[in-house]
DOMAR-569770 format. One record per residue: residue number from 1; residue in one letter; y, x, z of N, C-alpha, C in turn. Coordinates in steps of 0.02 Angstrom, whole numbers, plus 50000, padded with zeros to 5 digits. Layout:
# DOMAR-569770
{NUM, "A", {Y, X, Z}, {Y, X, Z}, {Y, X, Z}}
...
This chain:
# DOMAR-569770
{1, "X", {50565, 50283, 49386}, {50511, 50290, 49435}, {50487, 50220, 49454}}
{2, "X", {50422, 50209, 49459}, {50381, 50147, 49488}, {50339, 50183, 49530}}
{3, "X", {50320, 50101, 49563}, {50283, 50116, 49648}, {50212, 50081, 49614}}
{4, "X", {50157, 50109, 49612}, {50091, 50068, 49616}, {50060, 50066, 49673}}
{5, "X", {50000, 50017, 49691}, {49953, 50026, 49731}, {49885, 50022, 49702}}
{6, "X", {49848, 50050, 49729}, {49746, 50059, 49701}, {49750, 50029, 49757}}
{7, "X", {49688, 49987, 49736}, {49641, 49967, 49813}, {49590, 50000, 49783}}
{8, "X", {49565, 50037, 49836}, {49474, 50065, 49850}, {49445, 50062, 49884}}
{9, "X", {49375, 50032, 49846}, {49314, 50029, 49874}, {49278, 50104, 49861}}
{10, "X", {49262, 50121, 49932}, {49204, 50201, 49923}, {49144, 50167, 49951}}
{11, "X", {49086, 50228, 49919}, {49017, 50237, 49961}, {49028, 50224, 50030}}
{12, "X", {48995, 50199, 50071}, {48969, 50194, 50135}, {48969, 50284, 50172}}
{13, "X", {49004, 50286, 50217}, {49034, 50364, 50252}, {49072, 50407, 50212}}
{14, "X", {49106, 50385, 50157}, {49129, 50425, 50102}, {49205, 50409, 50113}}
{15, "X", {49233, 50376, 50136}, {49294, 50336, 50141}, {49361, 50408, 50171}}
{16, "X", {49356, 50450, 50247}, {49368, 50477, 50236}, {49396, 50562, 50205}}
{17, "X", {49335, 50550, 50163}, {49325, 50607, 50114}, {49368, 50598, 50064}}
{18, "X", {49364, 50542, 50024}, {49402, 50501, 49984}, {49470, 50503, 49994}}
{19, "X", {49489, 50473, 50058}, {49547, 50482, 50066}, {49585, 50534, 50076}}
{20, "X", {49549, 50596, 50090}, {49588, 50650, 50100}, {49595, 50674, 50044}}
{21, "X", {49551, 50671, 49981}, {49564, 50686, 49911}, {49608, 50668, 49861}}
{22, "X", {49607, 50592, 49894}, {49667, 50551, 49871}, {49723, 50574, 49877}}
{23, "X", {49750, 50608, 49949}, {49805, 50633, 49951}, {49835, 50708, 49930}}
{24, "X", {49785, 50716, 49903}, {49801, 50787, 49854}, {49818, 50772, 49786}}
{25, "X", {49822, 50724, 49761}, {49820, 50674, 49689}, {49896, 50690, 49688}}
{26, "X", {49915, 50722, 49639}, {49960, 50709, 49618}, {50010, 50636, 49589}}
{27, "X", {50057, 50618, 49617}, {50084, 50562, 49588}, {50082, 50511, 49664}}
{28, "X", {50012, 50534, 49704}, {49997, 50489, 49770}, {50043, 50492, 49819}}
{29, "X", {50078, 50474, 49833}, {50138, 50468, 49886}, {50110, 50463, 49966}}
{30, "X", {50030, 50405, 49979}, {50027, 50387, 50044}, {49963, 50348, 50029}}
{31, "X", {49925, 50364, 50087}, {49860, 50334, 50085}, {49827, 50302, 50137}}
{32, "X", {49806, 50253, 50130}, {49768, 50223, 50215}, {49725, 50209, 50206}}
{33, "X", {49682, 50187, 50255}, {49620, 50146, 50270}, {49626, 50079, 50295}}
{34, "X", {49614, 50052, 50263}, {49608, 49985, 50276}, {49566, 49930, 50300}}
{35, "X", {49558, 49890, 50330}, {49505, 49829, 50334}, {49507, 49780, 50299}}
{36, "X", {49454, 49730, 50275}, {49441, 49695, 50216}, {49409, 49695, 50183}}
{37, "X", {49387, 49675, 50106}, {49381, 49715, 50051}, {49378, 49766, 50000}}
{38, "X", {49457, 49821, 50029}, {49447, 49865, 50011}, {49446, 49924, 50068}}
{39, "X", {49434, 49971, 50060}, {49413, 50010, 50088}, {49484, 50083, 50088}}
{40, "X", {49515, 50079, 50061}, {49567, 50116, 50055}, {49638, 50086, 50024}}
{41, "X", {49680, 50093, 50021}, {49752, 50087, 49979}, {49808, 50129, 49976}}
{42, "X", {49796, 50162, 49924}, {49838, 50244, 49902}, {49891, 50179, 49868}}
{43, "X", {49967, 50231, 49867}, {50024, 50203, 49843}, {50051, 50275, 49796}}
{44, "X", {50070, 50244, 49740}, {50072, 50295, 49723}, {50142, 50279, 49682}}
{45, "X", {50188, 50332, 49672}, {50232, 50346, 49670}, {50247, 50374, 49583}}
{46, "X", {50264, 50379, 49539}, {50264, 50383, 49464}, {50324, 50384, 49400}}
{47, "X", {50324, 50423, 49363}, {50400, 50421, 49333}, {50389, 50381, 49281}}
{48, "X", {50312, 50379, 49235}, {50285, 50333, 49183}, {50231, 50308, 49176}}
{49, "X", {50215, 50272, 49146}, {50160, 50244, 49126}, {50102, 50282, 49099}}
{50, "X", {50116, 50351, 49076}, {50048, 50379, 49054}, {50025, 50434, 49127}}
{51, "X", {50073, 50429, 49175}, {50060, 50466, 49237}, {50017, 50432, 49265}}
{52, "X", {50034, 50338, 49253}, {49959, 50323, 49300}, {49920, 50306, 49261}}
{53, "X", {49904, 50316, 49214}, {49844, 50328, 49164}, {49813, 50392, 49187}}
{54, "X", {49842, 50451, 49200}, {49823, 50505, 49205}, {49809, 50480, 49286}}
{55, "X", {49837, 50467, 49322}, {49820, 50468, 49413}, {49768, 50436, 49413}}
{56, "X", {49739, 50371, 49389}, {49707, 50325, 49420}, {49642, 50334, 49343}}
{57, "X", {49646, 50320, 49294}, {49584, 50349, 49249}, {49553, 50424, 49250}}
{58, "X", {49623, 50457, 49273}, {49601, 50528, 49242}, {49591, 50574, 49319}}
{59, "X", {49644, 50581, 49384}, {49607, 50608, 49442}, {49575, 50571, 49493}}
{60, "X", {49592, 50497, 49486}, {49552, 50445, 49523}, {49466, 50475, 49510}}
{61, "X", {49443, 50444, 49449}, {49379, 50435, 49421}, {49350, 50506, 49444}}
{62, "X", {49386, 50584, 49458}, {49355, 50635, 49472}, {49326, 50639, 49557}}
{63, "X", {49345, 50591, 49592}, {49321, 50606, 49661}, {49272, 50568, 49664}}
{64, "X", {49221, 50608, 49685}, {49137, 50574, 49710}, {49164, 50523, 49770}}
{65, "X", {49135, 50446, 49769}, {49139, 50406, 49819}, {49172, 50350, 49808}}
{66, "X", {49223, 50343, 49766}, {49255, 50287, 49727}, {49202, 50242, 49708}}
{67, "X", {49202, 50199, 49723}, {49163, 50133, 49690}, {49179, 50086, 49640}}
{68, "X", {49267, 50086, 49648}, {49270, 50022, 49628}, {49353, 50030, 49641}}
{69, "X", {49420, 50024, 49592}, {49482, 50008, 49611}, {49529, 49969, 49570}}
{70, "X", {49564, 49935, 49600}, {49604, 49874, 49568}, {49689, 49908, 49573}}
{71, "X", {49713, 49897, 49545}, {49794, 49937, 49514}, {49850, 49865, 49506}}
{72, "X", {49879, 49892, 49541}, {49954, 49824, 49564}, {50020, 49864, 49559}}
{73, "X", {50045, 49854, 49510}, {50123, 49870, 49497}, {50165, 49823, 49545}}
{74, "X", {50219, 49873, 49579}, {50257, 49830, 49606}, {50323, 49815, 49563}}
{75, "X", {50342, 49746, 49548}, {50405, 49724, 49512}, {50484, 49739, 49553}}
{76, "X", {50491, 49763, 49632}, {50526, 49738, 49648}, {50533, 49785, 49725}}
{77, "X", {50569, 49826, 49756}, {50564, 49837, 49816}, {50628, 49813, 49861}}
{78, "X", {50602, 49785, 49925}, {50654, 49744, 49962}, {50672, 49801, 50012}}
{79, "X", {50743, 49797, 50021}, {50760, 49838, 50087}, {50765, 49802, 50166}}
{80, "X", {50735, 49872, 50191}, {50693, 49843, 50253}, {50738, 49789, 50295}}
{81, "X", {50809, 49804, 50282}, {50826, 49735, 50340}, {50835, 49667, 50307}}
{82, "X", {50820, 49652, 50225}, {50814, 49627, 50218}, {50733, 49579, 50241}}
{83, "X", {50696, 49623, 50256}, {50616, 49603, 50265}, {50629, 49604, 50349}}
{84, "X", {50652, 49633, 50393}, {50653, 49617, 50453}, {50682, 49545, 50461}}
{85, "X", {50733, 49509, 50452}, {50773, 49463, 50455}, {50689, 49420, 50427}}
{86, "X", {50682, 49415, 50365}, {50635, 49359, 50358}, {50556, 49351, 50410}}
{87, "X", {50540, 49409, 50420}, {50499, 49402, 50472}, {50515, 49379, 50545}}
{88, "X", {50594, 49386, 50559}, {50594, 49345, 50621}, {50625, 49292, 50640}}
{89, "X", {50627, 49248, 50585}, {50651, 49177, 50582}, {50616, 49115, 50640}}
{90, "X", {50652, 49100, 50646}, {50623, 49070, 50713}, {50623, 49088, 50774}}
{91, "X", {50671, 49161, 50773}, {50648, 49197, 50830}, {50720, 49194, 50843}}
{92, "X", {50773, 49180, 50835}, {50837, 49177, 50849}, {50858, 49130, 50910}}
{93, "X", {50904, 49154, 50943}, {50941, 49136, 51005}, {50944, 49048, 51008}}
{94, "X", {50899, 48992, 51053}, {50943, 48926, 51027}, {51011, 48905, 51073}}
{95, "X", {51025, 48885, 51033}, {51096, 48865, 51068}, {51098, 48822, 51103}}
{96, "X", {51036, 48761, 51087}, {51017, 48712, 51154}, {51008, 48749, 51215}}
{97, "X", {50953, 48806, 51229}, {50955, 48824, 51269}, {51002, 48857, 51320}}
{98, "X", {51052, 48860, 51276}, {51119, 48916, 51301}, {51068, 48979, 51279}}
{99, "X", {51062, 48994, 51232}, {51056, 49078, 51213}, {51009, 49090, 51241}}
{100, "X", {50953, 49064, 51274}, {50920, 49128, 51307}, {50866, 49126, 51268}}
{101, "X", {50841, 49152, 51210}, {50786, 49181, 51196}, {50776, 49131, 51112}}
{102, "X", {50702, 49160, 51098}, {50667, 49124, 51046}, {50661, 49054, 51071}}
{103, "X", {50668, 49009, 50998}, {50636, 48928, 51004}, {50552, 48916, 51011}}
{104, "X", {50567, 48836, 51074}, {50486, 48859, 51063}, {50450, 48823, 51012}}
């Protein structure tokens, strides 16, 4: 099993139409709306390689409103306390202070 992501761009008021179609897609695990560039980012969930051939050429391309999507294999998934710990570096107790709180 592999994890992909689509980024999508839809028509202008089409976004969540799109997205609710998206999540009937077989293979689609989870879908949002986003700000930026793209306009959506479905994750999609997959046992092979001709599944996202089939998800993203074959039921992607069938929903009216798609504009435009870019496809990112992920190499690698981190477990979450490994990703909590790196996001709060810096945020640990200092010992100059005697313990009380984040450094400033």
């Amino acid at each position: 099993m592999f994890t992909a992501f689509v980024m999508i761009q839809t028509e202008r008021r089409r976004t969540q139409e799109v997205a609710r179609r998206l999540a009937e897609v077989s293979g689609v695990a989870e879908v949002y709306s986003v700000t930026g560039e793209w306009d959506i980012i479905a994750v999609l969930r997959l046992k092979d390689y001709q599944d996202l051939a089939d998800t993203v050429t074959g039921a992607m391309v069938e929903i009216p409103g798609i504009v435009r999507t870019n496809t990112h294999l992920a190499f690698r998934a981190y477990p979450q306390s490994l990703l909590e710990r790196s996001f709060s570096v810096g945020l640990e107790d200092d010992p100059a202070a005697g313990g009380q709180g984040p450094r400033a």
